[in-house]
Each structure stands twice: as structure tokens, then as C-alpha cells.
C-alpha positions as CSV (number, residue, x, y, z in Angstrom):
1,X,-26.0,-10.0,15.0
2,X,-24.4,-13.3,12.9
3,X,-22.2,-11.4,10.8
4,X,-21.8,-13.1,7.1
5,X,-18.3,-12.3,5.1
6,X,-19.5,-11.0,1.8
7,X,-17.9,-12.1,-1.3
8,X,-18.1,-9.3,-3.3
9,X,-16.2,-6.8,-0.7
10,X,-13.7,-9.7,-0.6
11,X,-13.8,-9.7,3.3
12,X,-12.0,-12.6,4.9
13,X,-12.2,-12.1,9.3
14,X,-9.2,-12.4,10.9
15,X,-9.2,-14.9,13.8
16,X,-6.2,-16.4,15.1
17,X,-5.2,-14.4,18.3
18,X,-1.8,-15.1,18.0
19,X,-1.4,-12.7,14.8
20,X,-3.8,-10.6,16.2
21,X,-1.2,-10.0,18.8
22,X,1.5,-9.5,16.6
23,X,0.0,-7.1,14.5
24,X,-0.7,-4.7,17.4
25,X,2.7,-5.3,18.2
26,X,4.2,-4.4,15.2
27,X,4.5,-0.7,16.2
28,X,3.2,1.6,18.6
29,X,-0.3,2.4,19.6
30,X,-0.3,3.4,23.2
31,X,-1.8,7.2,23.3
32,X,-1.6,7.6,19.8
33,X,-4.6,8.4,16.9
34,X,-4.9,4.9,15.0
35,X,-7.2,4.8,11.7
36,X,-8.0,1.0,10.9
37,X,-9.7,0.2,7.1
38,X,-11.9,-2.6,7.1
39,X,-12.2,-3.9,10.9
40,X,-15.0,-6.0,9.5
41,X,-16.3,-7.7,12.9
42,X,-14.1,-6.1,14.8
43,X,-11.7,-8.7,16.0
44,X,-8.2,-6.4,15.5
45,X,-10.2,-3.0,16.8
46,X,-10.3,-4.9,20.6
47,X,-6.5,-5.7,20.2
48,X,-6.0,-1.9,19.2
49,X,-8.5,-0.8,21.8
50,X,-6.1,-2.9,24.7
51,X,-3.1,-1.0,23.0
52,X,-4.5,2.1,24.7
53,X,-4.4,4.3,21.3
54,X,-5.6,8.2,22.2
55,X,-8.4,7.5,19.8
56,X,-9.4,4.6,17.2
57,X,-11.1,5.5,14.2
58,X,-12.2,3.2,11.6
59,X,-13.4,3.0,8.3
60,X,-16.3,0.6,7.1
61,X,-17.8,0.0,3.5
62,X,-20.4,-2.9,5.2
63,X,-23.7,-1.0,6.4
64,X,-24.5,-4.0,8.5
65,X,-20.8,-4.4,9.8
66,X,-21.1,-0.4,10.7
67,X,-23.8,-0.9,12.9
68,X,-22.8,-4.3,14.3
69,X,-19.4,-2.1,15.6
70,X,-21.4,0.1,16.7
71,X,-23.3,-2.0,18.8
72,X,-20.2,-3.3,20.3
73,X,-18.2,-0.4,20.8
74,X,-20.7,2.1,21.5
75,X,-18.6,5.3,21.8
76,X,-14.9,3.7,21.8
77,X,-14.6,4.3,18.2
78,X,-15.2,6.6,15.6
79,X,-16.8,4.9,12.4
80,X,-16.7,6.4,9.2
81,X,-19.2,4.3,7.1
82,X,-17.8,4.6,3.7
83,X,-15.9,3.5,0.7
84,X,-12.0,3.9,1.8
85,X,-11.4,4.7,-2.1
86,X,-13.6,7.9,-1.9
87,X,-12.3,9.1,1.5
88,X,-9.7,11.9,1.4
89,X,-7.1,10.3,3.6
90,X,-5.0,13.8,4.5
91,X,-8.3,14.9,5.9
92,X,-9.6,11.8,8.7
93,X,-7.3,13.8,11.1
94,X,-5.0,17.2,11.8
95,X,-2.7,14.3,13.3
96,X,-0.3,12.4,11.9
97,X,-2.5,8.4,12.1
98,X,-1.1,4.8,12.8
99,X,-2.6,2.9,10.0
100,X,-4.5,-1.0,10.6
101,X,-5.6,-2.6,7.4
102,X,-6.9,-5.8,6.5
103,X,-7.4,-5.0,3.2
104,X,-9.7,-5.9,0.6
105,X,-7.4,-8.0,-1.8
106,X,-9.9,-6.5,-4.8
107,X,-8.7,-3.6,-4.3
108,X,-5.7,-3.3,-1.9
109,X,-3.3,-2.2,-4.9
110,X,-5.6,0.7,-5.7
111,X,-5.7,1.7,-2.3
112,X,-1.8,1.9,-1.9
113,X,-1.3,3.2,-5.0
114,X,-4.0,5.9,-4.3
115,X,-2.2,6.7,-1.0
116,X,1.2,6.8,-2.7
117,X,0.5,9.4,-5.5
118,X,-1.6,11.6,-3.1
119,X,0.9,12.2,-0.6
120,X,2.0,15.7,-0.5
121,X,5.1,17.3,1.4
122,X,3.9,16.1,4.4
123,X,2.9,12.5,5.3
124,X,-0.5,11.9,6.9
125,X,0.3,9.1,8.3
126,X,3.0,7.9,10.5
127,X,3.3,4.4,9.3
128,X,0.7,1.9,7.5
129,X,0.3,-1.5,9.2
130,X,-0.8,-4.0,6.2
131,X,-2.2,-7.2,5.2
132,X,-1.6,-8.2,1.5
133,X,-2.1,-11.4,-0.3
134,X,1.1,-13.0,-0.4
135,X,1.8,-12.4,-4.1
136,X,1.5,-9.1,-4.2
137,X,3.2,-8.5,-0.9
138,X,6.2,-10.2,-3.2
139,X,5.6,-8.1,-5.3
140,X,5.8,-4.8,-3.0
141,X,8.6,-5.7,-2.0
142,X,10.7,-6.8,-4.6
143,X,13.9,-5.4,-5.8
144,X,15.6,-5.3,-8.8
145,X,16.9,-8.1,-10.6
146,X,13.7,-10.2,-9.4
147,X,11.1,-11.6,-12.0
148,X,8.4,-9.5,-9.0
149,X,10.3,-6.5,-9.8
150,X,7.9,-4.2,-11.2
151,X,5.6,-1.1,-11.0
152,X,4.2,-1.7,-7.7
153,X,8.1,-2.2,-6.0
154,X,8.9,1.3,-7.9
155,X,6.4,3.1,-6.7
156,X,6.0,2.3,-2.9
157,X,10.0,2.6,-3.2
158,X,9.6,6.2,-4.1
159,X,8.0,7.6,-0.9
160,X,8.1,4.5,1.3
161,X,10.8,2.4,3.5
162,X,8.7,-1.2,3.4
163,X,9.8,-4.4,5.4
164,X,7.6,-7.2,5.6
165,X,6.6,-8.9,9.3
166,X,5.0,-12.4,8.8
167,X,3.3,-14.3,6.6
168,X,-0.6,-15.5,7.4
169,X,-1.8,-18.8,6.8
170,X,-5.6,-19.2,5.2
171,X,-6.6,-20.8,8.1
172,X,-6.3,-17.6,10.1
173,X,-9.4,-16.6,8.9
174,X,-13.1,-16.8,8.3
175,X,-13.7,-17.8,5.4
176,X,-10.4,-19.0,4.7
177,X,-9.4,-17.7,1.6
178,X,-7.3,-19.9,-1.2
179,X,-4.3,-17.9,-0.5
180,X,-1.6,-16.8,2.2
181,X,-1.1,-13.7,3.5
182,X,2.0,-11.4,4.3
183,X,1.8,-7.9,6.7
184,X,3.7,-5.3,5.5
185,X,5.2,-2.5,7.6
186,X,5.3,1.1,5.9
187,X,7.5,4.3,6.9
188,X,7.4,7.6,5.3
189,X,10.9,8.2,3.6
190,X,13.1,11.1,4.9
191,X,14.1,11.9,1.8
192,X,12.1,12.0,-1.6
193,X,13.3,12.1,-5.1
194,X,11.4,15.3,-6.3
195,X,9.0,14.9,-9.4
196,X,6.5,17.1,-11.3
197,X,4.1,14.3,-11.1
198,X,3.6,11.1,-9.8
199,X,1.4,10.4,-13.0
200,X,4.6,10.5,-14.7
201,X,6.3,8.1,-12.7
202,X,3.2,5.9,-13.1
203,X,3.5,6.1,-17.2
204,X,6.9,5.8,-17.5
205,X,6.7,2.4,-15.4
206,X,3.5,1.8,-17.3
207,X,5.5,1.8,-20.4
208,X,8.7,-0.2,-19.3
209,X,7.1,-2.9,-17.5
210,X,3.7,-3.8,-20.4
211,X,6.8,-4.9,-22.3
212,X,9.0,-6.2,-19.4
213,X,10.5,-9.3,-21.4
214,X,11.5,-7.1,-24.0
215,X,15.0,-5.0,-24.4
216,X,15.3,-1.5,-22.7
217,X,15.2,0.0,-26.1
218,X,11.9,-0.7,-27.4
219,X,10.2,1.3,-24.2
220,X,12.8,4.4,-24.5
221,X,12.1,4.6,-28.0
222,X,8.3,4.9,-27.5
223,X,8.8,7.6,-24.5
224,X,12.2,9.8,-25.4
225,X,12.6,11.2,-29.2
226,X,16.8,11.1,-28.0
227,X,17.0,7.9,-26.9
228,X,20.1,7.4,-27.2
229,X,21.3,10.5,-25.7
230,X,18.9,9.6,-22.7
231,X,20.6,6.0,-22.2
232,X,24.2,7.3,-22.5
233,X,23.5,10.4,-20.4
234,X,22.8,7.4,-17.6
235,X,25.1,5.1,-18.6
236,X,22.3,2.8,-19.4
237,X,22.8,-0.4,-21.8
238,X,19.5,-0.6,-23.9
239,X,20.1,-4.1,-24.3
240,X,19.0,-5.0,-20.8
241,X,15.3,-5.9,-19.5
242,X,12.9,-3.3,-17.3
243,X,13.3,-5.6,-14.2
244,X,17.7,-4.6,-14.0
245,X,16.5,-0.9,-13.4
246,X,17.3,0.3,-9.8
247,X,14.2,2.4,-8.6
248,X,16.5,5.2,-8.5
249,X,17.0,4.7,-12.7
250,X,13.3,5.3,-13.2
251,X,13.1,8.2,-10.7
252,X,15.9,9.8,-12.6
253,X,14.4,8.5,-16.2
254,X,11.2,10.4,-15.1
255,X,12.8,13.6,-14.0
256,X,14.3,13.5,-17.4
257,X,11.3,12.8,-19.3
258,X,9.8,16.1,-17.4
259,X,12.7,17.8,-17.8
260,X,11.8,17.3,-21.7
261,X,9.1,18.4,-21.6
262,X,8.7,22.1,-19.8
């Protein structure tokens, strides 16, 4: 079967062996359950397949790139032929999975975020192998202080240890996309700042960072009726910009705003 990337699921086939290699190596597989999102032609499910794993299931949007895996893995796999967006993650397996993803950079945000805010008291997953576009991968991973600072770096910062591996050149793939690429390695934090919500987290970063050039004080105003009380209470000078917050400040800010609120 000739196997054409389609645009509009924003697949891009990984080809270059070398990175092929170096994402399987990235953590263990051997004897353990992987779940990989998107194996497209299945280039990456042969390097996890060598890896040993106990068992290998994968998820698939593409009808025609379900059955072409199929074809070629007969009963190697499992396939689930779905949208990843409208699959309960906790539920693929009663084990914690090892996690593959070339993602779709449409919608590889969503699916982070998605993960992020759903995870309960215990993680699904034991950690979540990656592939970003570059810029948002900067953007994951940025800390305070840094103009890529932002809601993204807060929220995987909550739950998440992240550390990025390598950057991915366009011409590792077919079609080469316009852009590089960055894998990111994800590990479930030991120890969680406890909120109500994580919808509150998401708003109160919403609110902060739609307005990041401007002054602390304009966002606290719109979210805390004591402002003032709020910003002394934490030592905070209103004067600065969202991006000089430590993750820890909005965690805390959050907790407050809750707090508030019951």
C-alpha cells in the first residue's frame, strides 16, 4: 500500500534511523507496556517492537494507515483506530504506559494540555516520549524570566519534570515540514502542588499571560477584589510583568484565588 501523508492530520513520517534510534533509546522499553500516538507508517513501532516492550499499543486517527499497520504487524500490536483527543487515556491500560508520540503539531498543545489537567492522584503513564515543533518545545520548556515563559511552561511545570533530548531537522522526514523539531522527555512529579482545579490554574494563567506586556497589576485587579492584600501577602511587586512569576507564584496565586472563593 503507497502510503500518502495527509495534510490536514498534519502527519509528517519520520525517517532518519539515526533519531529513530535515539528515541527508542531515550528510556526504557524492554518488557514494558508502550502506547505510541500517531505511528503513521510505522517506521518508530519497528524500533519499539526491537526494544522488546511486553506489549505495543498504538493509536491511529488514519483509516488507511490503521490497516496498512495492520497488514504489517499482523498481531504484534494492538491498534486502536481513533481520534487520541476522544480516547480516555487512564483507561488504554490497568498499567502504568511508556508513551511514543510523534505528534500532530495541529494539535499537540491540546493533547498535552488534555493529559495534564486529567491526571488524577495517580499517573497513567510512566513517562511521555515527545516530538514538538521546535517553538513550542521552547515554549514547554521555558522558565521564568524568558520572553517563552508562559501558560504552556506553567502548566506542564505543575505535574511534570520535562527535559528536552535533541532537536530534529526537517529533513528527517517525509514530507519535510518548514520547521525543526525538538523531543521532549516527561516524568510524573513526586510531589504536586494541590489544587481544587486545574481549570483554575488554566484561568488564572489565561488572565496573566493575554496581557503579558503589561504590569502585574492590571491582571490581579481583574481576578482578586484585595489586590493588594493578595500581592503583599506574597511579597509580590505589581509593578513587574507575568513572565518574572516563578511557577510556584501562580500555583500559590491559584490556591489563593480558591481559597477566596469556598
Amino acid at each position: 500500500m503507497n502510503v500518502v501523508a495527509k495534510k490536514s492530520l498534519g502527519q509528517n513520517f519520520l525517517i532518519d534511523r539515526e533519531v529513530l534510534e535515539q528515541i527508542v533509546a531515550t528510556t526504557d522499553i524492554a518488557n514494558k507496556e508502550i502506547l505510541e500516538i500517531g505511528p503513521g507508517s510505522g517506521n518508530l513501532t519497528s524500533y519499539i517492537l526491537k526494544k522488546k516492550p511486553k506489549k505495543l499499543i498504538v493509536i491511529e486517527k488514519d483509516d488507511e494507515l490503521a490497516l496498512l499497520l495492520k497488514e504489517k504487524f499482523t498481531n504484534q500490536i494492538e491498534i486502536i483506530n481513533d481520534d487520541v483527543l476522544k480516547i480516555a487515556e487512564d483507561k488504554i491500560s490497568d498499567q502504568r504506559l511508556v508513551v511514543f508520540g510523534n505528534l500532530p503539531y495541529n494539535i499537540s498543545t491540546e493533547i498535552l494540555s488534555k493529559w495534564i489537567v486529567n491526571i488524577g492522584k495517580i499517573f497513567w503513564f510512566e513517562s511521555l516520549v515527545l516530538m514538538f515543533q521546535k517553538e513550542v518545545a521552547e515554549r514547554i520548556v521555558a522558565e521564568s524570566n524568558n520572553s517563552k515563559y508562559g501558560r504552556l511552561s506553567i502548566l506542564t511545570n505543575w505535574k511534570l519534570n520535562v527535559k528536552k533530548i535533541i532537536d530534529i531537522k526537517p529533513q528527517s522526514f517525509s514530507p519535510r515540514p518548514k520547521i525543526d523539531s525538538s523531543l521532549l522527555l516527561f516524568t510524573p512529579k513526586e510531589k504536586i502542588f494541590e489544587l481544587k482545579s486545574a481549570k483554575n490554574l488554566e484561568m488564572i494563567t489565561r488572565v496573566f499571560f493575554s496581557q503579558r506586556r503589561k504590569m502585574l497589576k492590571k491582571p490581579f485587579n481583574q481576578i482578586f477584589t484585595n489586590a493588594k492584600e493578595v500581592a503583599e501577602k506574597f511579597n509580590i511587586d505589581l509593578n513587574l510583568r507575568p513572565q518574572n512569576l516563578e511557577p510556584e507564584m501562580y500555583f500559590k496565586l491559584t490556591k489563593e484565588y480558591e481559597n477566596l472563593r469556598s
